[in-house]
C-alpha positions as semicolon CSV with decimal commas, in nm:
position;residue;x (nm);y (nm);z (nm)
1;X;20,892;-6,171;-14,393
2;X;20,617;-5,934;-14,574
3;X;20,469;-5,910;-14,229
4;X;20,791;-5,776;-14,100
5;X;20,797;-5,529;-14,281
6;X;20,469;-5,446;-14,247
7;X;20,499;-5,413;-13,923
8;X;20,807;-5,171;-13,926
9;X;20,620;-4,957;-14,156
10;X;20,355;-4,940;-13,967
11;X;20,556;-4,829;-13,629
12;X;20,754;-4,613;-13,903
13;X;20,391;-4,396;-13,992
14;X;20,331;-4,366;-13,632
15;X;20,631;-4,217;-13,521
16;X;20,642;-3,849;-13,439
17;X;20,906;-3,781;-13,762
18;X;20,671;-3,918;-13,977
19;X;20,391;-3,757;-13,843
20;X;20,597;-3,431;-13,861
21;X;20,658;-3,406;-14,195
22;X;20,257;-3,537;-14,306
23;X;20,117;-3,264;-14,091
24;X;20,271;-2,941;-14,195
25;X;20,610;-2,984;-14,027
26;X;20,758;-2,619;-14,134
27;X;20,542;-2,490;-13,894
28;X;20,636;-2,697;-13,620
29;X;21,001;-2,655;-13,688
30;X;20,965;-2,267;-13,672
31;X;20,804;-2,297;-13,357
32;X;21,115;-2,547;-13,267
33;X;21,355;-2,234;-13,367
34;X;21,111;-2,016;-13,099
35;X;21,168;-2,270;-12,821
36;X;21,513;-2,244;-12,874
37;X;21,514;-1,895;-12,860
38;X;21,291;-1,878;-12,502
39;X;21,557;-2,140;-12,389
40;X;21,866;-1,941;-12,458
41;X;21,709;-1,634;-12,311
42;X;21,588;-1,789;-11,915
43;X;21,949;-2,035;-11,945
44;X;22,207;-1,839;-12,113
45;X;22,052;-1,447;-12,011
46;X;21,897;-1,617;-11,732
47;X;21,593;-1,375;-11,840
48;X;21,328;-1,529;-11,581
49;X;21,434;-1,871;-11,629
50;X;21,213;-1,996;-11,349
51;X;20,879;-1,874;-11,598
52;X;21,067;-1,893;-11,916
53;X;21,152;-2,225;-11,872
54;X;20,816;-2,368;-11,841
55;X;20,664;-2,240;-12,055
56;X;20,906;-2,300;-12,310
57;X;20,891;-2,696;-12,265
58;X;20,501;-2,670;-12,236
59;X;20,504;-2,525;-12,629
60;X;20,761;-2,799;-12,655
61;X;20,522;-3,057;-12,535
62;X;20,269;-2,933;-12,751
63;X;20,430;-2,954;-13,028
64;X;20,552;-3,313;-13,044
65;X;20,374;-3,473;-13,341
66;X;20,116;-3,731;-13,181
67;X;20,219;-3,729;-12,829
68;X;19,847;-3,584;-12,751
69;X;19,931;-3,432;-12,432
70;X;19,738;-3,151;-12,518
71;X;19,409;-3,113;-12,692
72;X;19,349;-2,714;-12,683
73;X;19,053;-2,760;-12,890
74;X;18,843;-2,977;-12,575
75;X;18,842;-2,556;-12,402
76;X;18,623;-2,433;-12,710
77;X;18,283;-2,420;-12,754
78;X;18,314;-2,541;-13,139
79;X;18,422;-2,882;-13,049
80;X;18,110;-2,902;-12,863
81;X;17,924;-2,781;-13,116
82;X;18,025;-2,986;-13,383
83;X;18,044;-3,318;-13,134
84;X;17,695;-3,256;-13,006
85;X;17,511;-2,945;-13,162
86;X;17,397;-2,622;-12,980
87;X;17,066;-2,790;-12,921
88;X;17,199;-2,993;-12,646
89;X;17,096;-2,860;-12,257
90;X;17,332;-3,122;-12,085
91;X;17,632;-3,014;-12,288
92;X;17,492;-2,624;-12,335
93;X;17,334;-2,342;-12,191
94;X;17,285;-1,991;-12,308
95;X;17,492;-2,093;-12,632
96;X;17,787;-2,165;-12,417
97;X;17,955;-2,504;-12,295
98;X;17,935;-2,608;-11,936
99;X;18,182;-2,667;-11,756
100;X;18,096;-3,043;-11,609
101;X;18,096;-3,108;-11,994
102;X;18,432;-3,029;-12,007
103;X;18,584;-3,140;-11,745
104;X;18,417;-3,448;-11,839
105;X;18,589;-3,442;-12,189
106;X;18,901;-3,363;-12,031
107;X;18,928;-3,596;-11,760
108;X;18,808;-3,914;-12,062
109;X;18,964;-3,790;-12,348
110;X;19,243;-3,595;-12,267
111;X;19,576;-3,605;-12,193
112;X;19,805;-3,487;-11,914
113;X;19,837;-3,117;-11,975
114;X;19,472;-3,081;-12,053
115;X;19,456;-3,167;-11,705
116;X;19,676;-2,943;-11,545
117;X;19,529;-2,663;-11,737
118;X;19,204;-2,683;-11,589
119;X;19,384;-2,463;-11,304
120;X;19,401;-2,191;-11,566
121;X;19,067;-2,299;-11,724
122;X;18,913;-2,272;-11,344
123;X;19,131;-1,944;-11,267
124;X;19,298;-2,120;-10,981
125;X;19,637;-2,092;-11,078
126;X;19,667;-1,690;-11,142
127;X;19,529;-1,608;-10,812
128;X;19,755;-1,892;-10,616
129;X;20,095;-1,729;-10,787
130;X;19,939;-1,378;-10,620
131;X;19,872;-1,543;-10,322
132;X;20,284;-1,609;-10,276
133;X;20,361;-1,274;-10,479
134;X;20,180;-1,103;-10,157
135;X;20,362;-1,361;-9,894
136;X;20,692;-1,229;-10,059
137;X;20,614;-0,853;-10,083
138;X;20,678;-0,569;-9,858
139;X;20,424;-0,277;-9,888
140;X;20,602;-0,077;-9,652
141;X;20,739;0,143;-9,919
142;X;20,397;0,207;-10,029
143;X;20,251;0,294;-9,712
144;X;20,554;0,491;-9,610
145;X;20,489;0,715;-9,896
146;X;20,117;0,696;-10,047
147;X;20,210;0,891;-10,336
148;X;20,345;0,651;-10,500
149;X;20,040;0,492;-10,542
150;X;19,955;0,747;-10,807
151;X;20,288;0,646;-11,015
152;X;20,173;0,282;-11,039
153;X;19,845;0,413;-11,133
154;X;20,032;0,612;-11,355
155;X;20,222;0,352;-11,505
156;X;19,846;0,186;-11,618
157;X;19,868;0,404;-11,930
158;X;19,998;0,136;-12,229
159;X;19,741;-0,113;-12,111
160;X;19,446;0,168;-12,210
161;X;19,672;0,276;-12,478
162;X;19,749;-0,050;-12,584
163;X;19,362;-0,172;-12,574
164;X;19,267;0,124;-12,788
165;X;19,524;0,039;-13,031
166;X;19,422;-0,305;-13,099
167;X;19,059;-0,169;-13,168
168;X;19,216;0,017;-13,450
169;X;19,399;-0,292;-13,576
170;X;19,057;-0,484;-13,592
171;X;19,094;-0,686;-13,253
172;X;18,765;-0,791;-13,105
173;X;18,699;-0,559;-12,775
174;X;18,735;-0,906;-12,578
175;X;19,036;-0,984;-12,722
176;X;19,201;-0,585;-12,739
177;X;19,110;-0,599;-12,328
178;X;19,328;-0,911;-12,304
179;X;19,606;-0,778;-12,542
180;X;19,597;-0,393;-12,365
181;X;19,686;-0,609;-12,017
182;X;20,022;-0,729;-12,101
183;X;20,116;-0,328;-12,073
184;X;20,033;-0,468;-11,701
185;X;20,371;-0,603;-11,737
186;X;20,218;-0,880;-11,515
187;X;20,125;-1,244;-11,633
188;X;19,897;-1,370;-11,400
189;X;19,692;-1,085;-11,430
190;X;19,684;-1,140;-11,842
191;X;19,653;-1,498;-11,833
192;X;19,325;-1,456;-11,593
193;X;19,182;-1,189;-11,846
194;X;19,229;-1,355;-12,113
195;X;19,126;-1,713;-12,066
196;X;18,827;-1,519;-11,965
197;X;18,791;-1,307;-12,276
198;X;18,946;-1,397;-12,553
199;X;19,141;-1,798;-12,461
200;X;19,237;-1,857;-12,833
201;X;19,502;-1,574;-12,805
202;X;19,616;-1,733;-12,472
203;X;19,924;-1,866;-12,571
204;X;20,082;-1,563;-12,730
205;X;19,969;-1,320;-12,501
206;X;20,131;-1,516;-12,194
207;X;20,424;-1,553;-12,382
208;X;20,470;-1,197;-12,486
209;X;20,371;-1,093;-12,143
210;X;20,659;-1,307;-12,041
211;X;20,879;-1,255;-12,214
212;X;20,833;-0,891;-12,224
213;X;20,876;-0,902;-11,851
214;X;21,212;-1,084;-11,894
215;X;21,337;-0,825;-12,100
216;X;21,268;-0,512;-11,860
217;X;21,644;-0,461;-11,814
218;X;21,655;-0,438;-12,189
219;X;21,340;-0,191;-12,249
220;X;21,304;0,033;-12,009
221;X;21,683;0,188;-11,985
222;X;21,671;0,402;-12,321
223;X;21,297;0,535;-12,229
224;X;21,397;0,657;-11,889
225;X;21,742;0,827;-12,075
226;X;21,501;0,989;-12,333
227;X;21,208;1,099;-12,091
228;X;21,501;1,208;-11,814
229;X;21,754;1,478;-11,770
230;X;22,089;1,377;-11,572
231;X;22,000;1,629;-11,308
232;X;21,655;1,432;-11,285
233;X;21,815;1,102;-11,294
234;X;22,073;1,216;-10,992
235;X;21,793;1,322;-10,764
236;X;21,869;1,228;-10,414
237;X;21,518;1,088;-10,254
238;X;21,518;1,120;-9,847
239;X;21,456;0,793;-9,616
240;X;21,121;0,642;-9,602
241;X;20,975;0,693;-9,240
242;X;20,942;0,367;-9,042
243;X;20,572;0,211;-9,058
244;X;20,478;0,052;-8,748
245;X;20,312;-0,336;-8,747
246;X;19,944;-0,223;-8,728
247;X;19,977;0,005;-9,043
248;X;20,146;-0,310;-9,237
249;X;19,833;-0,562;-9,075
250;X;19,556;-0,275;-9,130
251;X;19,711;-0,245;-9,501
252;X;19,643;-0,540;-9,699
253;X;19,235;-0,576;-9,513
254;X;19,171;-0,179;-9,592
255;X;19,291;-0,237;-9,942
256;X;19,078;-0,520;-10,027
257;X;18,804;-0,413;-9,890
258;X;18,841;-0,071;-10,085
259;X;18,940;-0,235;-10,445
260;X;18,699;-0,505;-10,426
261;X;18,362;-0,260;-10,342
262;X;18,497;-0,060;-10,599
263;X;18,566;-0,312;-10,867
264;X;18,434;-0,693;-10,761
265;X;18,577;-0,838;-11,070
266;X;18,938;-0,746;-10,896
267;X;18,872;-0,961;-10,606
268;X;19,022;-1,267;-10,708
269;X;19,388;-1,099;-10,809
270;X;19,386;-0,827;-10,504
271;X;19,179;-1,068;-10,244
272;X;19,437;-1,345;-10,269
273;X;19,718;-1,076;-10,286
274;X;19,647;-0,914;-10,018
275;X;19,586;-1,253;-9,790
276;X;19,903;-1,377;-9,834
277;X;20,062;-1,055;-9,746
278;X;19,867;-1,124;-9,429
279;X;20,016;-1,390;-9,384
280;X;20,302;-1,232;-9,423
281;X;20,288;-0,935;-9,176
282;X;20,075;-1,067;-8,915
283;X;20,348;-1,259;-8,753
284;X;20,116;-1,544;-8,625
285;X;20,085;-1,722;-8,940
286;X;20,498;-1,749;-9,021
287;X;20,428;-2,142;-9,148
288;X;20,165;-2,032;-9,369
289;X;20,365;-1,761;-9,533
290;X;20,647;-2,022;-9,581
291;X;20,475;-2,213;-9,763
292;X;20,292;-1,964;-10,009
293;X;20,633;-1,819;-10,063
294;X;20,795;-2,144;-10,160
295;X;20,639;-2,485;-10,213
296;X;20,309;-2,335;-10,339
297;X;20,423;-2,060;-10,574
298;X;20,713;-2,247;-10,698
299;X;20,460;-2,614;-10,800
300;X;20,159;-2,376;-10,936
301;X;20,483;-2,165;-11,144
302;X;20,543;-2,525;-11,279
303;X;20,154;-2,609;-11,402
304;X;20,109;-2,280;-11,517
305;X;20,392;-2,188;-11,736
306;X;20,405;-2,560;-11,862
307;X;20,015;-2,558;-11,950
308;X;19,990;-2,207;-12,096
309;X;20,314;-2,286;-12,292
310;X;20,107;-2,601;-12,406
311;X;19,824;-2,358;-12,601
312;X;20,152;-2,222;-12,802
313;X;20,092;-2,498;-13,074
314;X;20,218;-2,419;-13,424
315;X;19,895;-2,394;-13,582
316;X;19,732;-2,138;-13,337
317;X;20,058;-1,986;-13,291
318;X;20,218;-1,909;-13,619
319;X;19,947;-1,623;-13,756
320;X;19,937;-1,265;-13,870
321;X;19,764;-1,183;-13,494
322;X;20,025;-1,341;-13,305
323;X;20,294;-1,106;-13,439
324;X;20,007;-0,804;-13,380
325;X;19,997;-0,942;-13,037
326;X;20,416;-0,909;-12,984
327;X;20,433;-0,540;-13,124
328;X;20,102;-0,454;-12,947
329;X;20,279;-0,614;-12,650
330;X;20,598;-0,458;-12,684
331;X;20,413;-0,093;-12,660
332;X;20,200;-0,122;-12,403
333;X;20,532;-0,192;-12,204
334;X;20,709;0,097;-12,350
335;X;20,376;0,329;-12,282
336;X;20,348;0,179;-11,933
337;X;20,712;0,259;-11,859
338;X;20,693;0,643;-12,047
339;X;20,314;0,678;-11,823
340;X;20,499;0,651;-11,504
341;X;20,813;0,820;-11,618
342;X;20,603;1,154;-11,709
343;X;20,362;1,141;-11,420
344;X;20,726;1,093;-11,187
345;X;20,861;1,416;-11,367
346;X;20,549;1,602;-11,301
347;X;20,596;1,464;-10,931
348;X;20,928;1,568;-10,963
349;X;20,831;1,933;-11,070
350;X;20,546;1,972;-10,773
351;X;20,765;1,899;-10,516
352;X;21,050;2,128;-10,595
353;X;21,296;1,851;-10,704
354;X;21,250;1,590;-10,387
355;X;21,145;1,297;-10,586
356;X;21,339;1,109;-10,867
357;X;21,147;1,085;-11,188
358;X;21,320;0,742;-11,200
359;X;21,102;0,553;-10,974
360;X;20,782;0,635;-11,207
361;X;20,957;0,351;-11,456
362;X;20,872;0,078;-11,127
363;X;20,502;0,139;-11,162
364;X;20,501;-0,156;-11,419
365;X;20,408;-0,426;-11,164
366;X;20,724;-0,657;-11,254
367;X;20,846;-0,709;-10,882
368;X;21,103;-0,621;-10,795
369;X;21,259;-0,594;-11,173
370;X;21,132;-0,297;-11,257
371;X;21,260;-0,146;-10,895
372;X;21,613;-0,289;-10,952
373;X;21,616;-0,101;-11,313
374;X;21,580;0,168;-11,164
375;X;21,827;0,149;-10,893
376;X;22,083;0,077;-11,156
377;X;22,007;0,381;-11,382
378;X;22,041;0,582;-11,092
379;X;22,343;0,474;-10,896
380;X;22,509;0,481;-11,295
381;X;22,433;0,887;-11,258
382;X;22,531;0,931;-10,882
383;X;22,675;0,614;-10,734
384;X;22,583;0,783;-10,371
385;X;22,181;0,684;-10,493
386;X;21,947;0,416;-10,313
387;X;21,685;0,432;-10,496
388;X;21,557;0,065;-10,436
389;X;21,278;0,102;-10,143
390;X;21,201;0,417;-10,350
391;X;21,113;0,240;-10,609
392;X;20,934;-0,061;-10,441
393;X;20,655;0,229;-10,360
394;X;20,542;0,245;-10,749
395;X;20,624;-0,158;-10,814
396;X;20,411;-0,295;-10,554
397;X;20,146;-0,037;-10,653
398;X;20,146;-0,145;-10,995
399;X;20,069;-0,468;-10,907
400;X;19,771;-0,352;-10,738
401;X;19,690;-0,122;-11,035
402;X;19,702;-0,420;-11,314
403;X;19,511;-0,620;-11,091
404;X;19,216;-0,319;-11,110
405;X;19,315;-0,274;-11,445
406;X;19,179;-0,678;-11,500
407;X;18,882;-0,595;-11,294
408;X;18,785;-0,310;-11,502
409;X;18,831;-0,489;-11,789
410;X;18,631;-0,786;-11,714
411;X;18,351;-0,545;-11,573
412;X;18,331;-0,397;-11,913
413;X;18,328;-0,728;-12,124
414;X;18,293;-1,058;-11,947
């Protein structure tokens, strides 16, 4: 009988309750109430559920008491350090851990999402999601109308702004690079940077960057009604001229080759970009567009949301720098939007009235949200308005213009 009972309170210690209330458990259950809150946002607002919803069960995951799916401390050179010491040329090498020696940890010692997040660790997964962003994106709006190339440029502002500011807070340089890129309003492009720069602020970056992103519809209205007149916001833009097959081929080659001998470090985000918009426009490769635009984008969306989600665990998460990170965050977006706004009414003033200040907003590289916002603001002032291919101009450019944005970035510090 007295082993019995015993052996119940043995299984008893090792369940996850128990182990929830020995380790801290107020933390974990505030990062249950944050869960809860990404949940309701992709289900209920249906707020990109299909990135919102990973991620939010990969912080889930993480923070189940003794499941050990994830071991976020395997990706840091102090493990190594403390398991091995510095002095140690097969696990080190110019101070730094190699990467055999971690995938070797990993693939022995780890547990499922470790695994999955060596696509992140590697950079695989960022550049695969651009690969299908390009298959799915039409840059005929940009080449139609170059200028607009200048508003997503534009719209480039917060994440400078944004950098500078977390200087000033006391943020590394690495880790005010990765924080400035959310402005990017683009999360591949931050998750690269930072699991580059600055990977212990992974988590909360990607999931301000997210979330952030979700929550366009909700930010960038009252900044384009502040920065806007009605007359502005009423502006009539004239039809895009047709571009002809050999401009949309020539396009995504000329750019790459441009971006990439101008900033190398760009080349994974832009080079993969641009080749599945290849794919796309060609016309010879239909079945490989088809599948970057679907099965590819849609099982690396899975890995990656679920695995960065996973680095959200309660005791990395729930910090002073983490809520730095969310207002930091939350201006580089507003900046970013008020950049492309102001460079759009200058635009606007140059050409005598011809071009909607509106479309400057779209430069954020959230496609096509930030396009759709703006089509919505507009037809609410004149219901006669199509500003949507407009607006695709500045969008797709700011996805080009984040990715240099990384590349500078990584020039400067990695």
């Amino acid at each position: 009988m007295n082993q019995i009972l015993e052996n119940i309170g043995n299984f008893c210690s090792q369940t996850g309750i128990a182990k929830l209330f020995q380790d801290g458990g107020w933390k974990t259950l505030i990062m249950y109430v944050i869960i809860g809150v990404l949940f309701y946002l992709a289900v209920v607002k249906k707020f990109e559920p299909m990135l919102l919803i990973p991620i939010a069960f990969g912080m889930l995951l993480a923070n189940l008491p003794g499941a050990g799916l994830m071991h976020s401390e395997f990706f840091f050179d102090e493990y190594y350090e403390a398991k091995y010491g510095v002095g140690d040329d097969t696990v080190f090498h110019d101070g730094h851990v190699l990467l055999s020696a971690m995938i070797k940890e990993v693939i022995n010692n780890g547990g499922l999402v470790d695994i999955i997040y060596l696509g992140v660790k590697l950079g695989i997964y960022p550049s695969l999601i651009f690969l299908g962003i390009g298959a799915m994106t039409d840059f005929s709006p940009l080449i139609s109308n170059p200028k607009s190339l200048l508003l997503g440029a534009a719209a480039q502002f917060g994440v400078f702004a944004a950098f500078f500011c977390s200087l000033i807070l006391g943020f590394s340089p690495l880790q005010a690079a990765s924080i400035g890129i959310i402005g990017g309003a683009d999360g591949p492009t931050a998750i690269l940077v930072t699991k580059q720069l600055s990977p212990e602020l992974l988590g909360a970056i990607a999931i301000a960057a997210y979330s952030y992103m979700a929550l366009i519809p909700m930010i960038q209205p009252p900044c384009m009604k502040l920065l806007t007149t009605k007359k502005e916001r009423s502006i009539v833009m004239s039809t895009l001229r047709p571009v002809s097959k050999l401009e949309k081929v020539l396009f995504p080659i000329i750019v790459t080759l441009i971006v990439v001998l101008i900033v190398p470090s760009a080349a994974p985000l832009v080079g993969f970009l641009m080749l599945g918009n290849l794919f796309n426009v060609c016309g010879v490769t239909d079945r490989l567009s088809k599948t970057a635009q679907n099965e590819l984008i849609n099982i690396v969306t899975i890995f990656l949301g679920v695995s960065v989600g996973a680095t959200a665990n309660a005791q990395n998460f729930l910090a002073i720098d983490t809520l730095k990170i969310i207002a930091l965050g939350l201006c580089a977006f507003i900046l970013s939007t008020c950049g492309g706004l102001l460079f759009g009414k200058l635009m606007c003033a140059l050409t005598h009235g011809k071009i909607n200040p509106l479309i400057g907003s779209a430069g954020v590289s959230a496609v096509p949200m930030a396009a759709r916002v703006a089509q919505d603001i507009g037809r609410k002032e004149n219901p006669s308005n199509f500003l949507l291919m407009h607006a695709m101009g500045p969008n797709v450019a700011g996805v080009i213009g984040s990715a240099v944005a990384a590349g500078v970035f990584l020039t400067w510090f990695a």
